[in-house]
C-alpha positions as CSV (number, residue, x, y, z in Angstrom):
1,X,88.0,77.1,197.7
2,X,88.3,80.9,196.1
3,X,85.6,82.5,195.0
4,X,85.6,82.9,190.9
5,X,85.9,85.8,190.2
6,X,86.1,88.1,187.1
7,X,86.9,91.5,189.0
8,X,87.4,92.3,192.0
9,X,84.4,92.3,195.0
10,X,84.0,94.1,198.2
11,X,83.0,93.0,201.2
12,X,81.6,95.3,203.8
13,X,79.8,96.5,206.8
14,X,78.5,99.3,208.6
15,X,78.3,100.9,211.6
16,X,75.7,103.9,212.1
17,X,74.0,106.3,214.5
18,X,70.7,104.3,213.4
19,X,68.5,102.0,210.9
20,X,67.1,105.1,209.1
21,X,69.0,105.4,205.4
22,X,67.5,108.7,204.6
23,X,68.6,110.2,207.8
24,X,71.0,108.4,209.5
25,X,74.8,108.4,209.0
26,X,78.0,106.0,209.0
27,X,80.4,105.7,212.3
28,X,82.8,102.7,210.8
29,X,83.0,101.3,207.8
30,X,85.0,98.1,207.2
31,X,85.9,97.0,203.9
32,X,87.2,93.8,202.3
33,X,88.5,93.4,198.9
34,X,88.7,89.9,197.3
35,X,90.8,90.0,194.0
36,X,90.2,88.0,191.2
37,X,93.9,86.2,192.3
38,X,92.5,85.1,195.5
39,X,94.4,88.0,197.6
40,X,92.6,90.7,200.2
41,X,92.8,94.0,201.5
42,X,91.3,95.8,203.8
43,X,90.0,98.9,205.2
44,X,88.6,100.2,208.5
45,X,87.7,103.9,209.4
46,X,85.8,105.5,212.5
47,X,84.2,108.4,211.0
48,X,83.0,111.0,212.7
49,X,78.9,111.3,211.6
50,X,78.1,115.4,210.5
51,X,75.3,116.5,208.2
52,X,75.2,118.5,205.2
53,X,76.1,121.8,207.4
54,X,79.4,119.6,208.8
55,X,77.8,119.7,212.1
56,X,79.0,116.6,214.5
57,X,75.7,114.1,214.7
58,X,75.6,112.4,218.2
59,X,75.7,109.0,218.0
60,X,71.9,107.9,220.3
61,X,72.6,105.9,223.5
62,X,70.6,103.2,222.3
63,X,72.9,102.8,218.9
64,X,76.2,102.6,220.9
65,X,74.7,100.0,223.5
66,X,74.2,97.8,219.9
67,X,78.0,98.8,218.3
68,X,80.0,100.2,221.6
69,X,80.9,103.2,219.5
70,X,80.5,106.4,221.3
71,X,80.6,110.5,220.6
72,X,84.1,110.6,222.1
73,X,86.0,107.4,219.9
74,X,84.9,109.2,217.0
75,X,85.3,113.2,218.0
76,X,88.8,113.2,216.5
77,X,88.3,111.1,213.3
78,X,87.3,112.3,209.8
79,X,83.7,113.0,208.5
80,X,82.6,111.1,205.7
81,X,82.8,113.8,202.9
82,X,86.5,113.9,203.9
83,X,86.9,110.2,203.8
84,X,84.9,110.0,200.9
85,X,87.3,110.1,197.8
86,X,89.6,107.6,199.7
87,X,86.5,105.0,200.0
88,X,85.6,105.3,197.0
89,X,88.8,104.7,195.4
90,X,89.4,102.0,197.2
91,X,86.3,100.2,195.7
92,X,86.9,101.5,192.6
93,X,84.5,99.2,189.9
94,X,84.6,96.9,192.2
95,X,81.4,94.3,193.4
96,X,79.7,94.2,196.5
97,X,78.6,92.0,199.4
98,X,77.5,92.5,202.4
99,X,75.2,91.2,205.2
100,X,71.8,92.4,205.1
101,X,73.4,94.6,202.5
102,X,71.1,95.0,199.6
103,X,68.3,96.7,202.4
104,X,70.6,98.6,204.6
105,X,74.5,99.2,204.0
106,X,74.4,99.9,199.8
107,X,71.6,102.3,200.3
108,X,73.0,103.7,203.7
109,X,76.5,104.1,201.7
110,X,74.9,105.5,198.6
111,X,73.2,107.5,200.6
112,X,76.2,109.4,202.3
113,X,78.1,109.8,198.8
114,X,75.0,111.6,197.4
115,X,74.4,114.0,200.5
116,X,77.9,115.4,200.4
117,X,77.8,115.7,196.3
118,X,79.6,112.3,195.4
119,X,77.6,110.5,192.7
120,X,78.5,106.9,194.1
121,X,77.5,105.0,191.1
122,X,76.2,101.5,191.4
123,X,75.6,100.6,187.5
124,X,77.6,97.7,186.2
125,X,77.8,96.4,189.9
126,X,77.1,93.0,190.9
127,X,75.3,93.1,194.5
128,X,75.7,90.0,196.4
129,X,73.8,89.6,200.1
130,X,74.6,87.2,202.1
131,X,71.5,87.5,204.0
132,X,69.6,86.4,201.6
133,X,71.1,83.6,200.4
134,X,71.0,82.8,204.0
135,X,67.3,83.4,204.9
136,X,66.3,82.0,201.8
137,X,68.0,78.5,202.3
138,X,68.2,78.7,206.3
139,X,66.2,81.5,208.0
140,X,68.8,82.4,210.8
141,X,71.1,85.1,212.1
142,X,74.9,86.0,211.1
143,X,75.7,84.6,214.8
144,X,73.6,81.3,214.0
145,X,74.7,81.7,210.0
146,X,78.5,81.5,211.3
147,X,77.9,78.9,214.2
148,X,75.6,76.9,211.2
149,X,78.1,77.3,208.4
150,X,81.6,77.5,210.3
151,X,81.1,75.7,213.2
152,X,82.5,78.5,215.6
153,X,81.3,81.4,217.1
154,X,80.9,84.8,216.6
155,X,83.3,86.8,218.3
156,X,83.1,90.8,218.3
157,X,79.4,90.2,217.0
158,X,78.1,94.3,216.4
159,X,81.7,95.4,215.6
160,X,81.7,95.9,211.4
161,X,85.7,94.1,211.5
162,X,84.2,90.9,212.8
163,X,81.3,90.9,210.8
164,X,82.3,91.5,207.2
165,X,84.7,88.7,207.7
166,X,82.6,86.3,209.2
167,X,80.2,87.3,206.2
168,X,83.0,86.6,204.0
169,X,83.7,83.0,205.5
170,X,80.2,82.3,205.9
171,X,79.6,82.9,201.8
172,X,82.3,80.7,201.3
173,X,80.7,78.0,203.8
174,X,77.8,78.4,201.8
175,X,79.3,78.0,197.6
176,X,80.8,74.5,199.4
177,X,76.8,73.5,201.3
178,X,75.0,74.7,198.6
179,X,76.7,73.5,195.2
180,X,74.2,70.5,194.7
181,X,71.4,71.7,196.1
182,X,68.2,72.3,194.5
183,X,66.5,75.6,195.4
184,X,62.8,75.2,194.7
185,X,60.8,78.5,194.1
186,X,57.3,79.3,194.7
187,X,56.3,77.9,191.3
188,X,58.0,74.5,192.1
189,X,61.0,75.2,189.9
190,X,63.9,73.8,190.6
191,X,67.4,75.5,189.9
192,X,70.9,75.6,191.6
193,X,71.8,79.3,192.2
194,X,74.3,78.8,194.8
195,X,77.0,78.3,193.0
196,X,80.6,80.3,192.6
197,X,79.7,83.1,189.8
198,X,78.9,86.8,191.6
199,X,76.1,87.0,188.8
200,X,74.4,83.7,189.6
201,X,75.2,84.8,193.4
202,X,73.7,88.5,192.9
203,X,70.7,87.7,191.5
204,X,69.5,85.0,193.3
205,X,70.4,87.3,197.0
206,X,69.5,90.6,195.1
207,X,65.9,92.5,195.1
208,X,65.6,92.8,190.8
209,X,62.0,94.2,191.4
210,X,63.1,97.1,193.3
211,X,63.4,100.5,190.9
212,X,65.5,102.0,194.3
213,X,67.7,100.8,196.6
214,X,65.0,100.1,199.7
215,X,62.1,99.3,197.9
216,X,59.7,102.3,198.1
217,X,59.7,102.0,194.2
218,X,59.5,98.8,192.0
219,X,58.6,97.6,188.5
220,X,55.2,96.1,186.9
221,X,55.1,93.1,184.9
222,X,55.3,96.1,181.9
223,X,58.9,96.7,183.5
224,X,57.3,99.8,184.4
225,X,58.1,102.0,187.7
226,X,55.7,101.6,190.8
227,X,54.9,102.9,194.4
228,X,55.6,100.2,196.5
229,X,53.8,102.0,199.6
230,X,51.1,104.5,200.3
231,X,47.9,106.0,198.8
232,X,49.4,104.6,195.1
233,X,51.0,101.6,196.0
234,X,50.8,99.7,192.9
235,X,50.1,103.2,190.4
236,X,53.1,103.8,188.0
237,X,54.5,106.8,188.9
238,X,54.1,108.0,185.5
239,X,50.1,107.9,186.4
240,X,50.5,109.9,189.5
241,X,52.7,112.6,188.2
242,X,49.9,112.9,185.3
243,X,46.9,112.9,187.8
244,X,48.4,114.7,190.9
245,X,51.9,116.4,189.9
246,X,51.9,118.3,193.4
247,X,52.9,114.4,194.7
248,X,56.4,114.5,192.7
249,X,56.7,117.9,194.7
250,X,56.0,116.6,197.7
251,X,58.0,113.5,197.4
252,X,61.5,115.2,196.4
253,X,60.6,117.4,199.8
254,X,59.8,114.9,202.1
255,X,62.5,112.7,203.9
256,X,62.6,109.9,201.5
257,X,66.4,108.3,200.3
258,X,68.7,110.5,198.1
259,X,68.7,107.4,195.9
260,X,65.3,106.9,195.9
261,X,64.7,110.4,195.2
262,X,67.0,110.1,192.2
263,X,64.8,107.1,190.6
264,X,61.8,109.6,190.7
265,X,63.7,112.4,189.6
266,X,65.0,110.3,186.8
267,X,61.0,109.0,186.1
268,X,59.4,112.3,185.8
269,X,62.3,114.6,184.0
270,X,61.6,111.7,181.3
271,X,57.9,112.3,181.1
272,X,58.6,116.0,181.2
273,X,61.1,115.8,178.4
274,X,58.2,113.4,176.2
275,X,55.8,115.6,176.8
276,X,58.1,118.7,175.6
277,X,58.7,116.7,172.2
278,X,55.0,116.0,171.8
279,X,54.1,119.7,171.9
280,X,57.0,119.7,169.6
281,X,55.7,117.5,166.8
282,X,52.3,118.9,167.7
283,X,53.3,122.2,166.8
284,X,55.5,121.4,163.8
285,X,52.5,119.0,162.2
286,X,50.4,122.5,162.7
287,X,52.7,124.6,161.3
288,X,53.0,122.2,158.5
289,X,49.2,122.1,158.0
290,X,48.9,126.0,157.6
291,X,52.1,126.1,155.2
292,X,50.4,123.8,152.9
């Protein structure tokens, strides 16, 4: 089978020096392209983690014992913001897959294109995790996915080469278990979204009530933004920044996600700017009143 495609799609996986988005940063990346034809390339850097300063980031014990990477493989390699214009182009418009990838490795790899000034755009993209499809129809592991689906096992498991192509082989596995089966969702509808289209495949694996890219912020049934966590979990965040507008302060401050940051940014410049026309019409429907 090959996957039906109307551009090309991306799969990928990373490798980082933790589970953290808004602080942690990328040691491999491995990349798969899937053109529309049916052919591949591929891509596969060590990068060496620094932060915003360009200071070298050690990579924790307790990471490497999970990927095997250490502070010495990746001493000579290039940082991200160097590597960053080369990645990029290499995924040009394309869509994305991953494993686990809608939670971790698109806001993780967002995340490193906004800290060093790239504005990593994900608009127009189709996001397509594997994981999901997997946990929603099976509830199991890529080892167990790949053992389940392929009937071998997982070689190299933790090392991002091995892993975005089992992913790869495993969503393939899955377009030929899945094409008749019924999903059934909490409601008792039935439907068949496993099937080979990236938009059927992206929104039945995707999060489409998430404003950002982990979830702090989501939408109402008004399609509105909300806080997903904390003190206003469940207030729009245009109530908030009316009520307590110190918490818009605090929140582009604190140690929340570049791209969830962005979202908030985006909500309360908005209310600002509707709020500068109101004055606006206020004043001009006053200084209309006194003319006449």
């Amino acid at each position: 089978m090959q996957l039906n495609l109307t551009k090309p799609i991306v799969f990928f996986d990373l490798e980082t020096t933790g589970v953290q988005v808004g602080t942690d940063h990328i040691v491999q990346i491995c990349l798969l392209k899937v053109l529309p034809d049916g052919s591949e390339e591929d891509r596969t850097y060590l990068i060496r983690p620094v932060n915003e300063r360009g200071e070298t980031v050690h990579i924790p014990k307790e990471t490497t014992e999970i990927h095997h990477i250490t502070d010495d493989m990746v001493a000579g390699e290039r940082s991200f913001p160097e590597l960053a214009p080369e990645i990029a182009a290499f995924i040009g418009d394309a869509d994305l897959a991953g494993y686990n990838s809608n939670k971790f490795d698109v806001p993780l790899l967002v995340e490193e294109f906004l800290r060093f000034g790239f504005d990593f755009s994900l608009k127009g993209r189709r996001l397509v995790d594997v994981q999901n499809i997997f946990h929603r129809m099976e509830q199991r592991t890529l080892v167990a996915a790949y053992k389940f689906y392929c009937g071998k096992n997982l070689d190299g498991a933790h090392s991002a080469d091995a892993d975005t192509k089992a992913t790869y082989e495993v969503l393939m596995a899955q377009l030929d278990r899945y094409k008749d089966t019924p999903f059934i969702d909490r409601d008792g509808s039935s439907s068949y979204p496993v099937v080979n289209d990236i938009t059927s495949l992206s929104l039945f694996s995707g999060n489409s009530q998430w404003a950002d890219l982990v979830g702090h912020i989501g939408f109402d049934k008004q399609n509105r933004e909300v806080f997903n966590f904390g003190k206003h979990k469940g207030k729009t965040l245009v109530q908030v920044f009316l009520q307590e507008p110190a918490y818009y302060d605090w929140m582009m401050k604190a140690d929340f996600p570049r791209s969830t940051k962005k979202v908030i940014k985006e909500v309360h410049d908005n209310l600002v700017e509707q709020r500068r026309k109101a004055e606006q019409e206020k004043l001009q429907a006053l200084k209309l009143h006194f003319e006449g």
